[in-house]
VOGU-3710 file (C-alpha; in Angstrom, 3 decimals, decimal comma):
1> xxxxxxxxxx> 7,600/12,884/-6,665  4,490/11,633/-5,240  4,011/7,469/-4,941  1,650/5,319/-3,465  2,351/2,757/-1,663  0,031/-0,301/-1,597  0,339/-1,923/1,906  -0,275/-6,044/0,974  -0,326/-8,860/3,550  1,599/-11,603/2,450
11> xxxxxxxxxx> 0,125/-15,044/4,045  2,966/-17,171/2,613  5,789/-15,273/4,906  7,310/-17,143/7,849  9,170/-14,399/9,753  12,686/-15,568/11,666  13,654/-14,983/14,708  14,884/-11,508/14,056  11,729/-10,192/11,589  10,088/-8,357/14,680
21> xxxxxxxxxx> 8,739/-5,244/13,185  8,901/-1,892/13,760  5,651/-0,739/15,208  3,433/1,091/12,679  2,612/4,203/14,874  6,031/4,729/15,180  6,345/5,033/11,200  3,778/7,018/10,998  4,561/9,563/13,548  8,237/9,723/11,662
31> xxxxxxxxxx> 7,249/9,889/8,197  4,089/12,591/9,174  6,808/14,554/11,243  9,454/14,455/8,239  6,500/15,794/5,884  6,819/12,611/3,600  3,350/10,688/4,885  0,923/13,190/3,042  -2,168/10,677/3,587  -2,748/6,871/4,539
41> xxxxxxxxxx> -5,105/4,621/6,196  -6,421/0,967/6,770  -8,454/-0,640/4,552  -11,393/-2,986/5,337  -10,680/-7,020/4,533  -11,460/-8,274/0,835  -14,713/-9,855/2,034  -15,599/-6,484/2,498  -14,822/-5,160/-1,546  -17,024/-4,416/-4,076
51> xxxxxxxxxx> -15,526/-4,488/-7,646  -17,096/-2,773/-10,316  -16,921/-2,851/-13,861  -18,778/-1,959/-17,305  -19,496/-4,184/-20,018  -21,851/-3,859/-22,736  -22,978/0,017/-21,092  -24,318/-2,429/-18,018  -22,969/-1,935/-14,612  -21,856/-5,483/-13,109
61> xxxxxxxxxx> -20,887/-5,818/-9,595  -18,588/-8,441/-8,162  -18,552/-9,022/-4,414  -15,345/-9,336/-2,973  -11,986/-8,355/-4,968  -11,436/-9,032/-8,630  -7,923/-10,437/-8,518  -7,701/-14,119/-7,410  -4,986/-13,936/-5,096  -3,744/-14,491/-1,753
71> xxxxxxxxxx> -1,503/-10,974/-1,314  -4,477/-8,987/-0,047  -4,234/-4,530/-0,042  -4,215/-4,057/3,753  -3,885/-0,325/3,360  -2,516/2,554/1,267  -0,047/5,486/1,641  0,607/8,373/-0,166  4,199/9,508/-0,043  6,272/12,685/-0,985
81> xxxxxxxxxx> 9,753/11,468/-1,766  12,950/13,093/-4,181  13,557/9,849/-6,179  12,585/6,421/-5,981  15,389/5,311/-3,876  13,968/7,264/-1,225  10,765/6,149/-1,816  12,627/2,665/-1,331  14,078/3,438/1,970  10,485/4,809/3,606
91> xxxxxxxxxx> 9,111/1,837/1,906  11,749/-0,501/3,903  10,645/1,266/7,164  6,842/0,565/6,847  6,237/-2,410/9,596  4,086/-3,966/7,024  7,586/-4,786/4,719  8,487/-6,634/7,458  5,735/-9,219/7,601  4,018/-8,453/4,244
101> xxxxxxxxxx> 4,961/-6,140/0,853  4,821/-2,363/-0,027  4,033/-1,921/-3,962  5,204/1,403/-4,922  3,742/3,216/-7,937  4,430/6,817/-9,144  1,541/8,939/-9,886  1,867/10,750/-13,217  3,208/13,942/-13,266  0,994/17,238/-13,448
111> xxx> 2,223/18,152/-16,560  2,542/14,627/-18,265  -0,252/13,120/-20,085
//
């Protein structure tokens, strides 16, 4: 099963002593050799978003993300896991849990609408 994992900075975290994380080439060289990593990448800050929606049939455009929040998306993955638990345990590995979040979401299956 296919999941994405949204890569979030979390600016309320304090990390301990023992929170130093992994470093993130290191997860991605392991989870691109295993074959689970099928795509990923940095995203630009949330000064940098444009969110779009439709109202009325007219195009409006907000500068800067639509959700008033401090989490911010720092980057995605797309991962090829059996089950969620081992979506869980790659999830754990990402640097970013360390210091910030992973939100994992399934995508829909091919053959469910």
């Amino acid at each position: 099963m296919r999941y994405l994992m949204l890569v979030c900075t979390d600016p309320d975290h304090q990390p301990g002593p023992d929170d130093a994380a992994p470093d993130v080439e290191d997860w991605v060289a392991e989870m691109d050799g295993k074959g689970v990593r099928l795509m990923g990448s940095r995203t630009r800050p949330a000064s940098d978003a444009t969110t779009v929606r439709v109202r009325d049939r007219q195009v409006l455009l907000t500068d800067g993300p639509y959700a008033e929040t401090k989490d911010q998306i720092a980057g995605f993955d797309i991962i090829e896991c059996a089950d969620l638990d081992e979506a869980v345990e790659v999830a754990s590995r990402h640097p970013m849990a360390w210091a910030g979040k992973i939100e994992l979401r399934p995508f829909w299956p091919d053959d469910e609408d």
